[in-house]
C-alpha positions, 0 to 999 in steps of 0.5 A: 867855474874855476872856484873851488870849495873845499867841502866835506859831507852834510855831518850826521848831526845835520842830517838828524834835523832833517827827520827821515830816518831819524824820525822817533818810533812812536807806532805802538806808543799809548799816548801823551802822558798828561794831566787833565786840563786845568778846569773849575773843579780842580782850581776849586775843589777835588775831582775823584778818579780811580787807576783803570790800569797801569801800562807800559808804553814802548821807548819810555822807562816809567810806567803809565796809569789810565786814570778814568774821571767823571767829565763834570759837565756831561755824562760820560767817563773822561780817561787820562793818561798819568805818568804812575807814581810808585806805589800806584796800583789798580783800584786806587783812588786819585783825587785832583785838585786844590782841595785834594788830600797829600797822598801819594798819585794825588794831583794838587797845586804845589803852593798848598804843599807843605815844604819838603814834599817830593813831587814829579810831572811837575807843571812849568806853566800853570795849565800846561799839564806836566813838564818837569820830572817825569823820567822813571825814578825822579822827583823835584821837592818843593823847597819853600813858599811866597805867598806874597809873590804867590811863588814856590821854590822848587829843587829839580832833579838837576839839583838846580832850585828854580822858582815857579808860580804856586798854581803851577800843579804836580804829582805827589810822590817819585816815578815810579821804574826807578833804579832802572839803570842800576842794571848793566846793559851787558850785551849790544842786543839789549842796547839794540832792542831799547834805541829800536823803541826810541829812535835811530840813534843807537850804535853811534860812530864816534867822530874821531873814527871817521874820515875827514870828509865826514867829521871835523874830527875825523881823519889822521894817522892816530885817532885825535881831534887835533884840534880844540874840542869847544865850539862856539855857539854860532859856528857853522852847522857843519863844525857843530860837534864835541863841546858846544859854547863850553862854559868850563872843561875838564872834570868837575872836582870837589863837588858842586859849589852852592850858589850865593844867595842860596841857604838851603845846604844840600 
């Protein structure tokens, strides 16, 4: 009973694991942005399907198109939420699959794609219907091909090449909402208004400005971190803050460095 533990308070990155308030605002979304599932006809051949209607959807900056296709196999409309391409528009004629043509809203494997093509919602593992690229102006481009491996190389928009299998499918074409924060914010309203769609995660107290109990960096008669900012990976939750498992610090000089093996300069 005499022991004493000399604890602080459960810190606000623990507490956002929790849910709660912290849960995301997803009241007025439209829906996941997929592509269809992977079927007979899109391995095959081509499905045709036509843009019903491009919609905003609350908490995202890229825009959505309602995509109806004919089911295949029964008789009725199948409606698909896609992630719009720039230069979607209503009416267009999107065509899905192996055979499809390369024009841009066009769904097809990347390994039939010539090389250099810009993509976005980019599948990581075939049939998982988009992952990579799907924020409001990016794009991945298509680097190279095995066709013995049936692998493709592919630039991400981190800049980071990765290879994925060439049946993995994408979307021809950038997101479209791009240059989207070109724009200053300019006021706490509007940074208010965008996190209110997102989640609660908007004004944030830096930790250097909290007491002691509340933040390892808080506390002191000047604002400072007193000690060094880099955690390691397997440090207790509640000391979980500022640089976690840092491989470098500082800023980044001189630009990236290309890694060996890697022709392609950027």
């Amino acid at each position: 009973r005499g022991h004493i533990v000399n604890m602080g308070r459960v810190i606000r990155g623990q507490r956002k694991g929790a849910g709660s308030i912290f849960k995301s605002h997803t009241k007025h979304r439209k829906g996941a942005a997929k592509l269809r599932p992977l079927d007979y006809s899109e391995r095959n051949g081509y499905l045709k399907g036509v843009v019903k209607e491009i919609i905003h959807d609350p908490g995202r900056g890229a825009p959505l198109a309602v995509v109806s296709f004919r089911d295949p196999y029964r008789y009725r409309l199948r409606k698909e939420i896609f992630i719009a391409t720039e230069g979607m528009y209503t009416g267009q004629f999107v065509y899905c699959g192996k055979k499809a043509a390369l024009q841009i809203g066009n769904c097809l494997p990347i390994g039939t794609m010539p090389e250099g093509t810009i993509v976005c919602n980019l599948e990581e593992k075939s049939g998982d219907r988009g992952k990579v690229a799907r924020t409001s102006g990016n794009y991945a481009t298509v680097v190279s091909h095995n066709p013995e491996t049936k692998r493709t190389r592919v630039k991400l928009p981190s800049g980071v090449k990765k290879v994925y299998p060439s049946a993995n499918r994408a979307m021809i074409g950038i997101v479209a909402g791009g240059g989207r924060i070109d724009k200053p914010m300019l006021k706490a309203g509007r940074a208010y208004h965008k996190y209110k769609a997102k989640r609660n995660c908007w004004p944030r107290v830096r930790g250097v400005a909290m007491n002691p109990v509340e933040h390892p960096h808080g506390g002191g008669n000047h604002q400072h971190i007193g000690t060094p900012s880099t955690v390691r990976r397997d440090t207790s939750a509640g000391r979980k803050v500022g640089l976690i498992a840092a491989r470098r610090t500082g800023r980044i000089r001189g630009g990236k460095k290309n890694l060996k093996g890697d022709k392609e300069t950027d």
